[in-house]
Residue, then its C-alpha position, 0 to 999 in steps of 0.5 A: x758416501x755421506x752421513x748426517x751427524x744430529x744433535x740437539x739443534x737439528x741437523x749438521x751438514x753433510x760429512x763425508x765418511x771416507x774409507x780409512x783402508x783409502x786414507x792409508x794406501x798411496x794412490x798406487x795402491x788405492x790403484x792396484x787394488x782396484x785392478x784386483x777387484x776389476x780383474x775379478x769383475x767386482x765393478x763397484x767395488x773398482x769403482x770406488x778405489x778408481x774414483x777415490x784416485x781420481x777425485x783426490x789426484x785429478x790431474x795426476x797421471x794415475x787420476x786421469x787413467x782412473x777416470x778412463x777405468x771408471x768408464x770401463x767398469x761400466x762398460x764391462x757390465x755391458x747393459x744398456x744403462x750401464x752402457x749409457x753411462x761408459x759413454x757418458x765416462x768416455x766423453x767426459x775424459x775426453x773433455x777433460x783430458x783432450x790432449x792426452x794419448x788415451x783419447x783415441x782409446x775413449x773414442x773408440x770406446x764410445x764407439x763400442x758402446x753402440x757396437x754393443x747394442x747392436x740389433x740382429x740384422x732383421x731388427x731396427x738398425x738404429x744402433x748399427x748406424x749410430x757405431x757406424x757414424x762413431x767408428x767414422x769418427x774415430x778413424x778421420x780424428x785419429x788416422x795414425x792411432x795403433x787401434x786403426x786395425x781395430x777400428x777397421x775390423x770393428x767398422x767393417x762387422x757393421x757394414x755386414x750388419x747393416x748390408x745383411x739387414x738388407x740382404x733380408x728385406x729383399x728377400x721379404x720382397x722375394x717371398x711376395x713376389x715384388x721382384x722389382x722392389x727386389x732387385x732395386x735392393x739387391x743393387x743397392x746392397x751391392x753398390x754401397x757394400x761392396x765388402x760384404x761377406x756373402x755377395x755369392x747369396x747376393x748375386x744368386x738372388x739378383x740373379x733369380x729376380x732379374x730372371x723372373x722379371x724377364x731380364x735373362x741377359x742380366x741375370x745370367x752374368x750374376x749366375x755367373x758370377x756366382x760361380x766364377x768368384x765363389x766356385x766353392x759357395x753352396x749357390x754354384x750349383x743352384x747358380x749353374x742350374x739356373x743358367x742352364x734353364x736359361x739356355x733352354 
């Protein structure tokens, strides 16, 4: 924070005006403080303890851990802008500090900044792939680091999010009646994500598009397996039906 100090010539420079509470704690209780403030979610207020540690002790243990705080301040307000600026605070540590432990923390960081931003699966998914690149890039650059679990969960939602997004274009083009166009979808959806959490939707579907496109052999082995691997799924039943028409 500046203040303009005037006289009769006109005015000075600049000065800082520093917080005398800073001037007369250590840099560990400048520190302390502002965890208190952070735990009580004040983000500006630790800001500006966390900065105060970091410009005045930049290459000290507790300054480099301050500038990491300092992106998580923003990211912990968890807007767009602010979101923008914790990833910017991330990269910037980064730089700085490259050989320190903590890099593979910011990197997952810059990650989240996107997986938060993240659009609902009938939404643009320009977000979901940008987490899905950082999370790659995380996982290749630390493959030993002790958040490789979290990175893997973290990575795994995406690829929902992004196969869920195409579990719902393919309905749209069920709705219409472009089975064709359908069932190209749905066999994508299930070679790129093999993974996903609702394959037994995927398979009915497959099944019920194959079917209308006269291609009954098919069709009947994705109605079954719907009802071998998801005996307890809600299509089971719908998936013994269809096959029992099949039959007929």
């Amino acid at each position: 924070m500046l203040a303009i100090v005037s006289c009769a010539r006109g005015p000075r420079q600049y000065q800082p005006v520093i917080d005398p509470e800073l001037v007369a704690l250590s840099k560990e209780q400048v520190f302390q403080r502002a965890e208190e403030y952070y735990a009580k979610e004040r983000w500006q207020r630790a800001r500006s303890y966390y900065t105060h540690v970091y410009e005045t002790y930049p290459n000290d243990p507790l300054g480099r851990r301050s500038l990491l705080r300092i992106a998580d301040t923003f990211f912990s307000q968890g807007d767009a802008v602010n979101l923008v600026e914790a990833q910017y605070k991330y990269r910037d540590f980064i730089n700085r500090y490259p050989t320190s432990e903590q890099t593979d923390y910011a990197t997952l960081q810059i990650a989240m900044c996107s997986y938060k931003q993240m659009e609902k699966p009938d939404r643009d998914q320009q977000k979901t792939r940008e987490a899905l690149e950082k999370f790659n890039d995380m996982l290749r650059a630390y493959p030993n680091s002790e958040l490789k679990a979290e990175a893997e969960a973290r990575r795994q939602d995406v690829l929902d999010r992004l196969a869920k997004h195409e579990h719902v274009v393919a309905r749209f083009y069920m709705k219409r009646g472009s089975w064709n166009a359908a069932s190209q979808r749905l066999n994508g959806l299930i070679d790129t994500y093999p993974n996903f959490e609702q394959r037994d939707a995927v398979f009915f579907d497959l099944g019920q598009a194959l079917s209308k496109l006269g291609r009954n052999g098919e069709a009947r082995l994705y109605f079954e397996r719907v009802i071998t691997e998801f005996p307890q799924s809600d299509y089971a039943e719908p998936a013994k039906r269809r096959l029992t028409d099949i039959k007929a």
